[in-house]
TIMIMI-897202 format. One line per field, with one value per residue: residue in one letter; x, y, z of N, C-alpha, C, CB in turn. Coordinates in steps of 0.001 Angstrom, whole numbers, plus 500000, padded with zeros to 6 digits. Glycine has a CB too. Layout:
aa	[A	...]
npx	[X	...]
npy	[Y	...]
npz	[Z	...]
capx	[X	...]
capy	[Y	...]
capz	[Z	...]
cpx	[X	...]
cpy	[Y	...]
cpz	[Z	...]
cbpx	[X	...]
cbpy	[Y	...]
cbpz	[Z	...]
***
This chain:
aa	[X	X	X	X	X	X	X	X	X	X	X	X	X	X	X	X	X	X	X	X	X	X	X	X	X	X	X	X	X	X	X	X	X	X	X	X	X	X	X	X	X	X	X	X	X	X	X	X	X	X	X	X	X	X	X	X	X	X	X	X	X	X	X	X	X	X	X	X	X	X	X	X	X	X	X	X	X	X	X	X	X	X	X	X	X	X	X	X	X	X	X	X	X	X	X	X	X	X	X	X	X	X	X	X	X	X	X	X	X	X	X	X	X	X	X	X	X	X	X	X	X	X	X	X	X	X	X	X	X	X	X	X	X	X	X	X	X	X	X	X	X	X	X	X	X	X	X	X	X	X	X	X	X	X	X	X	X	X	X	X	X	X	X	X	X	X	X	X	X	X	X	X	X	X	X	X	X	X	X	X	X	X	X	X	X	X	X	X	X	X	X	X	X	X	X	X	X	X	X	X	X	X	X	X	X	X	X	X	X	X	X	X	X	X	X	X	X	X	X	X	X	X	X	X	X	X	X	X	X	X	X	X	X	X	X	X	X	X	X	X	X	X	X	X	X	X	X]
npx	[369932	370476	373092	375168	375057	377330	377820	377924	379547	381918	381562	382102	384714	386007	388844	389722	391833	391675	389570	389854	390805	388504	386171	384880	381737	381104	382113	380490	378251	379363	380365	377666	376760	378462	377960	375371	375524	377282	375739	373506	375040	375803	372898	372004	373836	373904	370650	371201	372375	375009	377650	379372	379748	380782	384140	386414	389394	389290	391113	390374	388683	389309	387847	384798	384964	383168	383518	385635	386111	384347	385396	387161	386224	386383	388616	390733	390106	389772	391968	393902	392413	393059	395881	395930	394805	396594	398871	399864	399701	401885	404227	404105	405017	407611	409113	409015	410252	412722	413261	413260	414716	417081	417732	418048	420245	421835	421557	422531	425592	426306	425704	427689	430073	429684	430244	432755	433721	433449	434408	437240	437334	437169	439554	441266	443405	442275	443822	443631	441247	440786	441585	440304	440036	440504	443528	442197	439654	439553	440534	438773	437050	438268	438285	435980	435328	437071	435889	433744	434186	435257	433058	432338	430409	428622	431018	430103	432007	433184	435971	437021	435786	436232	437102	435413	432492	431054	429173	428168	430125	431700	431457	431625	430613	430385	429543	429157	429243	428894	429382	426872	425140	424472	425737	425562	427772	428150	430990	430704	432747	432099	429701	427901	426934	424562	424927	424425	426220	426493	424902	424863	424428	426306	427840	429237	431872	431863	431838	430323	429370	427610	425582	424145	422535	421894	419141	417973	414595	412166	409632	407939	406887	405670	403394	401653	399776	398286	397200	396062	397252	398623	401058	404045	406389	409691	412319	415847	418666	419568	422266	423720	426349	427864	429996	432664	434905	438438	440365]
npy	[207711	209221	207663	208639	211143	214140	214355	212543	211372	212768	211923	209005	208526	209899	210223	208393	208949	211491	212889	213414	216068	217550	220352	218907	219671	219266	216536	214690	214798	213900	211171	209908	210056	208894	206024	204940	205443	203561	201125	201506	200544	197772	196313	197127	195157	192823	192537	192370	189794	189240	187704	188694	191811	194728	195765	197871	197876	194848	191799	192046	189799	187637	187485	185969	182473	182722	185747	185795	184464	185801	188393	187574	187653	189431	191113	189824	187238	186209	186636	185102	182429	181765	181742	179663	177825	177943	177295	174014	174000	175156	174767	171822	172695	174538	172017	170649	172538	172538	169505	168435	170492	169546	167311	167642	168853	167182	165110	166743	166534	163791	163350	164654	162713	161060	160849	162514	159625	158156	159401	159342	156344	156004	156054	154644	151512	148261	146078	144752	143940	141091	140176	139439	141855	144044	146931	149111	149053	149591	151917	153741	153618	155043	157530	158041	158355	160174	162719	162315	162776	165348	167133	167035	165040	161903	159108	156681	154789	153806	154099	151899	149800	146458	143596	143660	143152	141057	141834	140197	140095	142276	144122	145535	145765	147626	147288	149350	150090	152089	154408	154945	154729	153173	152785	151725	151274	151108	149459	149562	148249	147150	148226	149196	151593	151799	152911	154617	154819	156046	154211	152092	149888	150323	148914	151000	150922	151371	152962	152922	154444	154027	154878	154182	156217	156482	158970	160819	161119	163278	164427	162479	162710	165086	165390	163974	166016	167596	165505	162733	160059	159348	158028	158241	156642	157359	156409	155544	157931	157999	157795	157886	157813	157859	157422	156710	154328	154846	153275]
npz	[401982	404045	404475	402018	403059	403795	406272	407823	406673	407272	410081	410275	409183	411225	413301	415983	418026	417475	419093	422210	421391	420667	422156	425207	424927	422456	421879	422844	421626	418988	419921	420234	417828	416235	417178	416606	413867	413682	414455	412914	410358	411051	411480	408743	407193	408433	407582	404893	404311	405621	407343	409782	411278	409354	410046	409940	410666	410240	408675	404553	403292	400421	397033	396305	394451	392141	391825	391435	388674	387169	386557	384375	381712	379900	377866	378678	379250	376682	374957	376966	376613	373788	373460	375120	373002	370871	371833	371625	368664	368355	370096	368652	365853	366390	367305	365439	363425	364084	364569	361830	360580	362119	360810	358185	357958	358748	356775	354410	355326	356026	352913	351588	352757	351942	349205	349039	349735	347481	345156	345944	345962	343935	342310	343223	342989	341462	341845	344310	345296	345386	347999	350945	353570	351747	351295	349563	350043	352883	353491	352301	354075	356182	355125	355348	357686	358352	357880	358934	362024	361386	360375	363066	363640	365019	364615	365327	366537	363981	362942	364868	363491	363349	360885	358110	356935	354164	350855	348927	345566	344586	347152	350317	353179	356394	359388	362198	365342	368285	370388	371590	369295	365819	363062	359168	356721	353440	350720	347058	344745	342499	341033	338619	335845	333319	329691	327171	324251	320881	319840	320959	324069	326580	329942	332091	334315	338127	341175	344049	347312	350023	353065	355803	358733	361871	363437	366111	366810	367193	366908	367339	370026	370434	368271	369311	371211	369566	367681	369039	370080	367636	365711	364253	361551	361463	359250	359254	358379	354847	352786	349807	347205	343813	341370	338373	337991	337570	337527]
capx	[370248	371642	374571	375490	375436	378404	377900	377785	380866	382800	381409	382664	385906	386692	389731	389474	392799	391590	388535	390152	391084	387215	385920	383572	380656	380746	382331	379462	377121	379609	380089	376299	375997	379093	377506	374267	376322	377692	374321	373112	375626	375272	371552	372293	374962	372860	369376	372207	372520	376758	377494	380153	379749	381610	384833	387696	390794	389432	391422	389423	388775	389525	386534	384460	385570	382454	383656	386965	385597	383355	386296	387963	385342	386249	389572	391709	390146	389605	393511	394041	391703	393727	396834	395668	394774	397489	400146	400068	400288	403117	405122	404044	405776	408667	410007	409151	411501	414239	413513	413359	416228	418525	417435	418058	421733	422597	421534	424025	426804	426011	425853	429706	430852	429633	430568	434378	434246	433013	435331	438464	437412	436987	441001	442213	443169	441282	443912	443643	439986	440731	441665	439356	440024	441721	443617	441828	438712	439862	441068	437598	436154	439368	438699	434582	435243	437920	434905	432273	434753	435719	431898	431398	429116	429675	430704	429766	432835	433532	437501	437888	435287	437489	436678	433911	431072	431102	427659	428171	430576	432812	430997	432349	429523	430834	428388	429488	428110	429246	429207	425434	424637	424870	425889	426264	428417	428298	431465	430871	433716	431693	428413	428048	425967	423993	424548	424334	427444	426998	423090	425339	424370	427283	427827	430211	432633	431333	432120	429085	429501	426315	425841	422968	423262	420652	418853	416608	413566	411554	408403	406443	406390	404718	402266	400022	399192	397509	396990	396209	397648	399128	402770	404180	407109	410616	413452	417330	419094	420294	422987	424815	427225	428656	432041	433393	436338	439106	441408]
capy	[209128	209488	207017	209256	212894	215007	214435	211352	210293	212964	211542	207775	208750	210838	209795	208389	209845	213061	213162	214372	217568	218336	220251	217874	220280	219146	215075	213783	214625	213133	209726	209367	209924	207273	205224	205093	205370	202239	200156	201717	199819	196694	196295	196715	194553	191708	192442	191667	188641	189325	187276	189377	192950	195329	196412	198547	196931	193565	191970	192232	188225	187171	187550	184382	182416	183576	186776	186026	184094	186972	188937	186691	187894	190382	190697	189403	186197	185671	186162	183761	181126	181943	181424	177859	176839	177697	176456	173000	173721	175828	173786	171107	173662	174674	171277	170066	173327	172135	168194	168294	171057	169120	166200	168178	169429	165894	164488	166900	166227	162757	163385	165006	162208	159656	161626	162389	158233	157837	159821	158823	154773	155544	156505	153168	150246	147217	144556	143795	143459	139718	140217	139708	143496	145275	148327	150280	149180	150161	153656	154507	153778	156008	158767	158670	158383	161486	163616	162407	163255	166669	167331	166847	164002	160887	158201	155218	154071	153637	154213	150968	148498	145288	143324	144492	141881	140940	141958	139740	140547	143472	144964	145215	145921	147924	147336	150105	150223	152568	155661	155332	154615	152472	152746	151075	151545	150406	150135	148545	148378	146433	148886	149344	152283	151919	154481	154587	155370	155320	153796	150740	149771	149623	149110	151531	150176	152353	152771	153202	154488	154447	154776	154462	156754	156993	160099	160796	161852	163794	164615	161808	163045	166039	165509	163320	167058	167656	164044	161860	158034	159396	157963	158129	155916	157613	155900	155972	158717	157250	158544	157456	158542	157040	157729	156169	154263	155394	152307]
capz	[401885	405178	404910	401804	403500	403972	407468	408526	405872	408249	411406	409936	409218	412455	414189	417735	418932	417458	419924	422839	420698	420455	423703	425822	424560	420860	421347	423273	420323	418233	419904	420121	416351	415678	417720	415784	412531	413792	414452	411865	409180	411598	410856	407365	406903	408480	406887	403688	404689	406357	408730	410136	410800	408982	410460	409309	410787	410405	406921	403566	402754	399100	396432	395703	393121	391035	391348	390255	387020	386491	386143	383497	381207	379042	376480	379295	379120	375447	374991	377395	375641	372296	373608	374911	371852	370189	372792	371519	367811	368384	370278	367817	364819	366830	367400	364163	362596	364482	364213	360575	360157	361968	360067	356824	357865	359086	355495	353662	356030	354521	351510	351303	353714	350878	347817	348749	349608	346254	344382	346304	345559	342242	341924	343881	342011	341590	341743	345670	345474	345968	349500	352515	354145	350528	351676	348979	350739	353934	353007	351979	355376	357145	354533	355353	359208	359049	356867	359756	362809	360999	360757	364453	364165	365981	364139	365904	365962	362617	363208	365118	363009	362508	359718	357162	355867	352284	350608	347748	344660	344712	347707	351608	354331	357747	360839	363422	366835	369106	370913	371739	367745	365108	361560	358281	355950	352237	349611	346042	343692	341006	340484	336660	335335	331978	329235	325693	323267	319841	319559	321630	325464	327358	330773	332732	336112	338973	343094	344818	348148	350787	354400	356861	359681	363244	363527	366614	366142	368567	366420	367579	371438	370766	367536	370185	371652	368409	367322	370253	369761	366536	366174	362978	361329	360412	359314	359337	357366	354112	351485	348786	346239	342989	340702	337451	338248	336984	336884]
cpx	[371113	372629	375614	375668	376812	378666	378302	379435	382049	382955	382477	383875	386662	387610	389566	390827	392855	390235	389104	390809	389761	386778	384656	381880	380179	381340	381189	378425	377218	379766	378697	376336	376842	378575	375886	374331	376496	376483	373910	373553	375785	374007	371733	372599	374297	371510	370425	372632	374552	376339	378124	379816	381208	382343	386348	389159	390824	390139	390715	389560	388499	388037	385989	385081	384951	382811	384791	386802	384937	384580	387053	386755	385049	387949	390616	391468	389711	391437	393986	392944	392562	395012	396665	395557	395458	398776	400796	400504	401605	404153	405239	405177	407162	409381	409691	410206	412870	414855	414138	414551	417246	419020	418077	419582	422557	422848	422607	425499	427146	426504	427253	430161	431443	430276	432167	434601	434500	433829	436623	438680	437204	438541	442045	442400	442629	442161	444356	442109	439923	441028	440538	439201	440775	441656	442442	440688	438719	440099	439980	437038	436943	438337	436648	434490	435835	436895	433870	432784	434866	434492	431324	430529	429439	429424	430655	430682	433555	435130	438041	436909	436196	437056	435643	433403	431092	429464	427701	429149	431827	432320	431202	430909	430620	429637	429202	428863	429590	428705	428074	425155	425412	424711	426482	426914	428968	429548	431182	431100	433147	430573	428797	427054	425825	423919	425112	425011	427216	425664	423703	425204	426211	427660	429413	430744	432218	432109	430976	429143	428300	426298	424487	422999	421761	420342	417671	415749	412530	410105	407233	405680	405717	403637	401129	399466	398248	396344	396885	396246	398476	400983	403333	405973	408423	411788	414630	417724	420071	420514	423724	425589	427350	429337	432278	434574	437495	440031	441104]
cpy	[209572	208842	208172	210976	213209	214690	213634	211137	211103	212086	209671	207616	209665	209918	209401	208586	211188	213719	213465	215682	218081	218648	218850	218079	219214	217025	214406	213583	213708	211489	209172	209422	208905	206237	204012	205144	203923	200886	199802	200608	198399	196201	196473	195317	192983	191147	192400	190613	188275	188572	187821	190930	193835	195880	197006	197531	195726	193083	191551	190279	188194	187418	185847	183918	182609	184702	186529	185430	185103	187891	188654	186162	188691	189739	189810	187557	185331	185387	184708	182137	180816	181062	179552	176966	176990	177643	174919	173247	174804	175176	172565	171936	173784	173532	170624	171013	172566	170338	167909	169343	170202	167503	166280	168021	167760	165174	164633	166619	165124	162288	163565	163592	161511	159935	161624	160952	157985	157772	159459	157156	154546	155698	155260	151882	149204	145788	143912	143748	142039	139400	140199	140973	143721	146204	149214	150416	150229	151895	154561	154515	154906	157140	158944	159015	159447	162719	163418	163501	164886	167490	167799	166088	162635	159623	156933	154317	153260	152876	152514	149600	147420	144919	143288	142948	142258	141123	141299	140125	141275	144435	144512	146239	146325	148259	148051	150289	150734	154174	155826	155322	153538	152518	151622	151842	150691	150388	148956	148857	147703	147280	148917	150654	152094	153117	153870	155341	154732	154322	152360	150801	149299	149836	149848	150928	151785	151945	153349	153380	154894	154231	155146	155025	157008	158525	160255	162160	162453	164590	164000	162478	164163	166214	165077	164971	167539	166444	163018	160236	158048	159138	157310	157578	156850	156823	156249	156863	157795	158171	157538	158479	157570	157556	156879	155552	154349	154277	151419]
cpz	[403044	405128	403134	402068	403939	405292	408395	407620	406755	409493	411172	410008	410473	413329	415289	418537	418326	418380	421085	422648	420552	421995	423675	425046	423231	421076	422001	421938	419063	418353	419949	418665	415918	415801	416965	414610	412541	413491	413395	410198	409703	410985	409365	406722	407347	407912	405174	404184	405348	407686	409551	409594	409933	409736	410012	409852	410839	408135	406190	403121	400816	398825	396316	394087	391671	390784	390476	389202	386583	386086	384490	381909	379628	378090	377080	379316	377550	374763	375813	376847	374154	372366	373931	373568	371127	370515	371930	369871	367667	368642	369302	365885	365395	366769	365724	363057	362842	364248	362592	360307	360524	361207	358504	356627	358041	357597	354640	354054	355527	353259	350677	351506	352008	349397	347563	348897	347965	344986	344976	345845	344354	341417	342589	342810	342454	342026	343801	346225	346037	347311	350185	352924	352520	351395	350850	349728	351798	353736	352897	352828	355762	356300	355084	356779	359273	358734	358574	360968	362480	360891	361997	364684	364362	364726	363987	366014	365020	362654	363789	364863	362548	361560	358980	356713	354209	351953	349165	346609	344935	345936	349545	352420	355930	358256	361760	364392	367643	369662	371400	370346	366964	363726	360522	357273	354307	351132	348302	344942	342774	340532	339141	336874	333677	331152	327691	324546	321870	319392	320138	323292	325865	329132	331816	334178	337280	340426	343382	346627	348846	352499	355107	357789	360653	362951	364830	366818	367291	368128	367099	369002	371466	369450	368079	370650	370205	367891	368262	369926	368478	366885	364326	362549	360808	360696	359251	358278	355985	353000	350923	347285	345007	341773	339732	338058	337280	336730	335893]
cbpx	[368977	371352	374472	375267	374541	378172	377126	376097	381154	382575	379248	382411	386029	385449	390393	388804	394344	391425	387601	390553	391879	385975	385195	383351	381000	382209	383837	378685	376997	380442	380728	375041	375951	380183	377389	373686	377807	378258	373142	373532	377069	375112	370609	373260	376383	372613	368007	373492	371866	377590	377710	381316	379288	381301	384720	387792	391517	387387	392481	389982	387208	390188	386684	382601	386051	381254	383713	388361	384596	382043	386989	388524	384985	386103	390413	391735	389518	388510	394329	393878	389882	394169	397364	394276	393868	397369	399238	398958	399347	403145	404879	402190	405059	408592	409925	407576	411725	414296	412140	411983	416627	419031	415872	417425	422165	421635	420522	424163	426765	425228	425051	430799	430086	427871	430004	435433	433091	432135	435175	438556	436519	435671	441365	441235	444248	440403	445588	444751	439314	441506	442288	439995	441241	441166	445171	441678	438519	441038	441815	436852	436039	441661	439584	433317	435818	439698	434130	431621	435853	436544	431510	430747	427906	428958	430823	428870	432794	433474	437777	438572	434465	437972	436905	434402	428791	431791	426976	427076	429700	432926	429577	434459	428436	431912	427872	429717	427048	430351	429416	425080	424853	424598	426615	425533	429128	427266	433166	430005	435058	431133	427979	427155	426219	422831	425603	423247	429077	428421	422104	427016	422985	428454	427200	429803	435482	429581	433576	428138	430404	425074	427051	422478	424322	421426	418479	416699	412817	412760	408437	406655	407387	405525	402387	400414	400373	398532	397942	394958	395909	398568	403192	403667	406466	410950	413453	418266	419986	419708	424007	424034	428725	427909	433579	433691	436503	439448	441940]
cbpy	[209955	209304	204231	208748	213460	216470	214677	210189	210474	214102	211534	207425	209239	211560	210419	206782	209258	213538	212178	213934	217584	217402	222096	218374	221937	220733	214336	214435	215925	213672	209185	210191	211320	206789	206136	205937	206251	202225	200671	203089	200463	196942	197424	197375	195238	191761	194107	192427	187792	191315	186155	188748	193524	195894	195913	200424	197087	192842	191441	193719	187156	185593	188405	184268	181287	183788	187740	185552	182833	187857	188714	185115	188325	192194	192119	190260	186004	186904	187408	184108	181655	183666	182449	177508	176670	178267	175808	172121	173582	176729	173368	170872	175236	175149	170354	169919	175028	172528	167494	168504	172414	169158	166074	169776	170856	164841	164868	168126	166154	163073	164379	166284	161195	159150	163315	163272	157094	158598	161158	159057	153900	156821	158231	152361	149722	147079	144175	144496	143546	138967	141268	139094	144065	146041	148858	150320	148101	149368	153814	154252	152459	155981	158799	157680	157295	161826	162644	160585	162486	166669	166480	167727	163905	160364	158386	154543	153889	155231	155630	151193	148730	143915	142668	145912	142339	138970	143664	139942	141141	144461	145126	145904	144040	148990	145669	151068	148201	152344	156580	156748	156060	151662	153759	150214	151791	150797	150611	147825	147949	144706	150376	147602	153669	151556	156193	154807	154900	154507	153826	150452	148449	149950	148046	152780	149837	152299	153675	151934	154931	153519	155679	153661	158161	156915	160501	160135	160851	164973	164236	159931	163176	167424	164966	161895	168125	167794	163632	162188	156734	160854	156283	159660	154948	159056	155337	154798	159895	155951	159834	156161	158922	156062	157299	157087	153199	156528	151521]
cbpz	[401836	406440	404730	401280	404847	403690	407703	408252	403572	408600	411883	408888	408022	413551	414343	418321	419049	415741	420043	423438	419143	419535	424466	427764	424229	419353	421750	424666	419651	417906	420953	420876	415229	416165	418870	415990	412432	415273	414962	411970	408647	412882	411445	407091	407761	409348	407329	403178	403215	406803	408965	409790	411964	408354	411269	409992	411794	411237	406325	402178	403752	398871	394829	395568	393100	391189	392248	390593	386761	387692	387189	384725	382142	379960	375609	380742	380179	374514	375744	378924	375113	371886	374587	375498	371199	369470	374626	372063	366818	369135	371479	367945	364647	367872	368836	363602	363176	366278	364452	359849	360808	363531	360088	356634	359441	360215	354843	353405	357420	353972	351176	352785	355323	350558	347892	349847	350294	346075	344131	347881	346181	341327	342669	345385	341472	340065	340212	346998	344245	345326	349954	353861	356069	348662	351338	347495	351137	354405	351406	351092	356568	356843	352379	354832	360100	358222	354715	360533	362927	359671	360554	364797	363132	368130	363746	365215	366235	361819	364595	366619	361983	363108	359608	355268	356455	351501	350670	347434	344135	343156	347009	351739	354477	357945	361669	363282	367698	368790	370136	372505	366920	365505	361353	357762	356807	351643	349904	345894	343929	341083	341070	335233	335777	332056	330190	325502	323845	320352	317422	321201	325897	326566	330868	332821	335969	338986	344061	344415	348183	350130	354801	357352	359117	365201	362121	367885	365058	369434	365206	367830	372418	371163	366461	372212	372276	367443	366572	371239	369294	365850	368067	362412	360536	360262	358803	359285	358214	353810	351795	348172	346906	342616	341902	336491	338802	337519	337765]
***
């Protein structure tokens, strides 16, 4: 009761370069009652088990760290629990939008490269097939390498593959390695397609143009945050096209 009175919370707070502004009469009374104010919250402050008395200009030491968990109690720390747990599948979502989009866009890029091959080797003639390199061959790599370049996507040096691998028949194999990647590249002037004229099978002359192309993949490094040891298999981007030939 006394450390809350009117009286004492003056006496506490009284200035000590405003005490020689009080006559002599009235500050003696008052440094005896500071004085005794003082003790007073001494003896306290110890029978509370402080090891240090209380003093105003000494600096306020950090809370324990119970207090500060006690704090971390209410909505402020249920948000923050939320957010943890849904850190990982976020980031796990985010890169998977972008893995798989640019996975998507790369495919159709692809898909053209192989398509205008397709249709351009289906308008070449057939009779220098018997050659080792045929121009017509050749032409169809230039025309898929100027489609990749014009794209913006690298194409492994396509442009300066020397001589193409035979894949059997009517069909020329380009192994490209470069740039940091490596692509194949399929052309085959003999494909047939099956189709039925006339209640008669007959087999149509085709160009089949296909191409394997790198893609990296950056899924696996963050599904372990979800999935721990999980590492999952994807393979190379693959397109193809194919065209009637026309000669």
């Amino acid at each position: 009761m006394f450390r809350d009175s009117q009286l004492v919370y003056h006496l506490s707070n009284w200035p000590k370069r405003a005490e020689h502004l009080v006559p002599e009469t009235f500050a003696i009374p008052i440094r005896v009652c500071l004085r005794a104010y003082r003790k007073l919250e001494m003896g306290s402050a110890l029978a509370a088990g402080v090891r240090r008395p209380p003093n105003e200009d000494a600096p306020v030491s950090p809370p324990p760290v119970a207090q500060r968990l006690s704090c971390l109690r209410g909505t402020e720390a249920a948000a923050l629990i939320e957010f943890a747990v849904a850190l990982p599948l976020l980031v796990v979502l985010i890169v998977g939008i972008f893995d798989f989009g640019g996975a998507f866009n790369l495919k159709q890029e692809l898909n053209n490269a192989v398509r205008e091959g397709a249709r351009f080797a289906s308008t070449q003639p057939t009779n220098d097939l018997a050659l080792t390199k045929p121009p017509s061959v050749d032409a169809v790599r230039f025309l898929v390498d100027s489609y990749l370049q014009t794209a913006k996507i690298n194409d492994c040096g396509l442009s300066t593959t020397g001589q193409p691998g035979t894949g059997g028949g009517l069909t020329w194999v380009y192994n490209s390695t470069g740039g940091g990647c490596s692509l194949t590249l399929t052309i085959n002037r003999g494909a047939s397609v099956q189709e039925t004229v006339g209640g008669n099978t007959v087999f149509v002359p085709c160009t089949t143009v296909s191409i394997t192309y790198p893609y990296q993949w950056h899924f696996n490094s963050v599904i372990q945050l979800l999935v721990p040891g999980a590492n999952y298999t994807f393979s190379d981007l693959h397109s193809d096209a194919t065209a009637v030939n026309m000669d």
